[in-house]
MARGUBA-249917 format. One line per field, with one value per residue (C-alpha): residue number from 0; y, x, z. Coordinates in Angstrom, 3 decimals. Layout:
<pts>
nr = (NUM, ...);
y = (Y, ...);
x = (X, ...);
z = (Z, ...);
</pts>
This chain:
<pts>
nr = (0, 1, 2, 3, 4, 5, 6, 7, 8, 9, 10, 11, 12, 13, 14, 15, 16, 17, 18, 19, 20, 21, 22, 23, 24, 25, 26, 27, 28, 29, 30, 31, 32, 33, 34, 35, 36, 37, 38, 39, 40, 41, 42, 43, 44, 45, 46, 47, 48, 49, 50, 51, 52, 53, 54, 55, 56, 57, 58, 59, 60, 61, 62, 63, 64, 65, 66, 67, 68, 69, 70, 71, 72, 73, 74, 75, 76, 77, 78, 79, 80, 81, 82, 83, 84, 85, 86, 87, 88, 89, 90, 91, 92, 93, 94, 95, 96, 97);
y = (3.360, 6.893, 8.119, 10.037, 12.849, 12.036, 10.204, 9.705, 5.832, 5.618, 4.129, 1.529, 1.879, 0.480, -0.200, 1.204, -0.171, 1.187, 2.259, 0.512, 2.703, 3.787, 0.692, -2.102, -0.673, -2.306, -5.125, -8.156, -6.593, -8.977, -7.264, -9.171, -7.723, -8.614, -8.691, -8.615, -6.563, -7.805, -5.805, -7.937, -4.816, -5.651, -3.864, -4.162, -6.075, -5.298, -8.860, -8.878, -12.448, -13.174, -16.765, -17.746, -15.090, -12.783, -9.532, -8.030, -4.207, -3.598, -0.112, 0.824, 0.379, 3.283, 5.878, 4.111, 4.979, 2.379, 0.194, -2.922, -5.317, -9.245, -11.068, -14.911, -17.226, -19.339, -22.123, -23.257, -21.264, -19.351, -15.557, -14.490, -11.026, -8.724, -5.003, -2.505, 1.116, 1.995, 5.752, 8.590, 12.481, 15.174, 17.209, 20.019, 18.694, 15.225, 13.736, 15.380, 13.032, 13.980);
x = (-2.161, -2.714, -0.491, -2.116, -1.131, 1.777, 0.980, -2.066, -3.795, -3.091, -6.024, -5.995, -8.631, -12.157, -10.357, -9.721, -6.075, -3.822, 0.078, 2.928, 5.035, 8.214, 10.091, 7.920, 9.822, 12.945, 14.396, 12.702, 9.977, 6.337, 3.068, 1.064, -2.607, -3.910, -1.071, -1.960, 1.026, 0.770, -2.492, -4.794, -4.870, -5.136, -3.161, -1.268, 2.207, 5.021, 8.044, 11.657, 12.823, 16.290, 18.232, 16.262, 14.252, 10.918, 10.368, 6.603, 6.014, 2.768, 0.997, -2.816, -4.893, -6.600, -3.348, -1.044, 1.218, 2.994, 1.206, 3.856, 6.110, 6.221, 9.382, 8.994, 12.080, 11.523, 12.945, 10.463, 7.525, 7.261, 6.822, 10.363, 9.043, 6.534, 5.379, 2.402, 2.486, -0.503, -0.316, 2.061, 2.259, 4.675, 6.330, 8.002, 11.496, 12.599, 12.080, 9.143, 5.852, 2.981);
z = (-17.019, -16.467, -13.239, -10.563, -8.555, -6.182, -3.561, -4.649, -6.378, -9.939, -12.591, -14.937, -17.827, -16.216, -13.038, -9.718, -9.604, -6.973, -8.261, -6.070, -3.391, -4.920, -3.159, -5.034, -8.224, -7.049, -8.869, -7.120, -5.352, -5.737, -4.749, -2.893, -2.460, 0.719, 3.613, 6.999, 9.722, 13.659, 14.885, 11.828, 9.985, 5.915, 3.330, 0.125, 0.861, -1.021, -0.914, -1.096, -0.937, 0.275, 0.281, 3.490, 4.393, 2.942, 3.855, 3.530, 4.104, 4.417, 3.045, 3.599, 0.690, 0.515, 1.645, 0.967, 3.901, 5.715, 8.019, 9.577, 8.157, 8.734, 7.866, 7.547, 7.571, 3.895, 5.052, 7.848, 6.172, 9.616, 10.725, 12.405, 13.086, 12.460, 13.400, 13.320, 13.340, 15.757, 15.696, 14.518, 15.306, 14.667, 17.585, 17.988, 19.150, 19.181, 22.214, 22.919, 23.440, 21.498);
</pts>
């Protein structure tokens, strides 16, 4: 698979294929390719599963910056939690609204 430039969707031979955030490299990690965080936004889900819990962050498919997490309790099959980042902005000083 040739390797992009950082940050930037790596390609598979005759394929648009899409190279995991750094975290999905972690022992464990399962990529799932169509996640969904809290506001019904779809993305690429990345899985950690725990003794009785799953944790799913969830990256946009075509920036691949993170989008939400949902965290679903194994035993019951349930969501527990879940998130959605809506909208991000630098400031000058922390605190400060944008």
């Amino acid at each position: 698979m040739a390797k992009g430039p950082p940050g930037e969707p790596s390609r598979r031979r005759g394929q648009a294929g899409l190279s995991c955030p750094k975290g999905s490299r972690q022992r464990g990690a399962t990529l799932v390719p169509d996640a969904v965080n809290a506001t019904g936004r779809h993305g690429i889900g990345i899985v950690w599963a725990q003794r009785q819990y799953r944790t799913e962050w969830i990256f946009d498919q075509a920036t691949l910056r993170y989008i939400g997490e949902r965290d679903y309790d194994t035993r019951t099959g349930t969501v527990s939690g879940e998130s959605a980042i809506i909208a991000q902005a630098f400031t000058e000083r922390a605190g400060q609204l944008p």
